[in-house]
N, C-alpha and C positions, 0 to 999 in steps of 0.2 A: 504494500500500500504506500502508495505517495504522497508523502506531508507536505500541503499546501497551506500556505497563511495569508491574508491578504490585508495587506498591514496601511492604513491610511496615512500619508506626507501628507498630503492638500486636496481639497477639493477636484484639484484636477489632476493628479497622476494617484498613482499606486505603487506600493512594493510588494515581491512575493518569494519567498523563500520557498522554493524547490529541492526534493531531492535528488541523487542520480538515475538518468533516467535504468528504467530495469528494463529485462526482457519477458516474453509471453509467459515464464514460471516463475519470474518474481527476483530472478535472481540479477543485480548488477550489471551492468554492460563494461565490459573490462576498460574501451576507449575512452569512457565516458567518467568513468570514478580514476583513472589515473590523472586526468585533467582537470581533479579540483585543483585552485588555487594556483592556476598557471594559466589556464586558458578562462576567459570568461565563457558562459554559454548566453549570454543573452546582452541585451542594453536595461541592465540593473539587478536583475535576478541571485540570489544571494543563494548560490546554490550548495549544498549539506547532505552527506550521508546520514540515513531514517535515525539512527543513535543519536546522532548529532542533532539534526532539527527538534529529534523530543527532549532530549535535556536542555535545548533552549530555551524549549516550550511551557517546560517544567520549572525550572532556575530562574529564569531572568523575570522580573513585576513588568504587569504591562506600562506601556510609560518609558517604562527606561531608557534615559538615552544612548544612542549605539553613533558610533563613528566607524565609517568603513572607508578603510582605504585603498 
């Protein structure tokens, strides 16, 4: 299952934390999770393996401010 969040900036744009994409049984796509954090996959997309996005989810108060560089 793919954790999607859809986090509101402004009125007029969005942000959305994705995670990598998988294949038809759920499992990873190898090209795709070697390329966190090297390759962007999109214009903003704040992309997270499913561990990763739920201890975010978990952890962090809504509100908080985050800086991404």
């Amino acid at each position: 299952m793919e954790l999607i969040s859809n986090i509101k900036r402004d009125p007029e744009h969005l942000a959305y934390c994705r995670s990598v994409p998988t294949d038809s049984k759920g499992g990873y796509i190898k090209e795709e999770a070697d390329m966190l954090g090297i390759r962007p996959g999109s214009h903003g997309c704040i992309r997270l393996t499913v561990p990763d996005a739920r201890w975010i989810m978990q952890s962090v108060p809504t509100g908080t401010p985050v800086l991404v560089n």
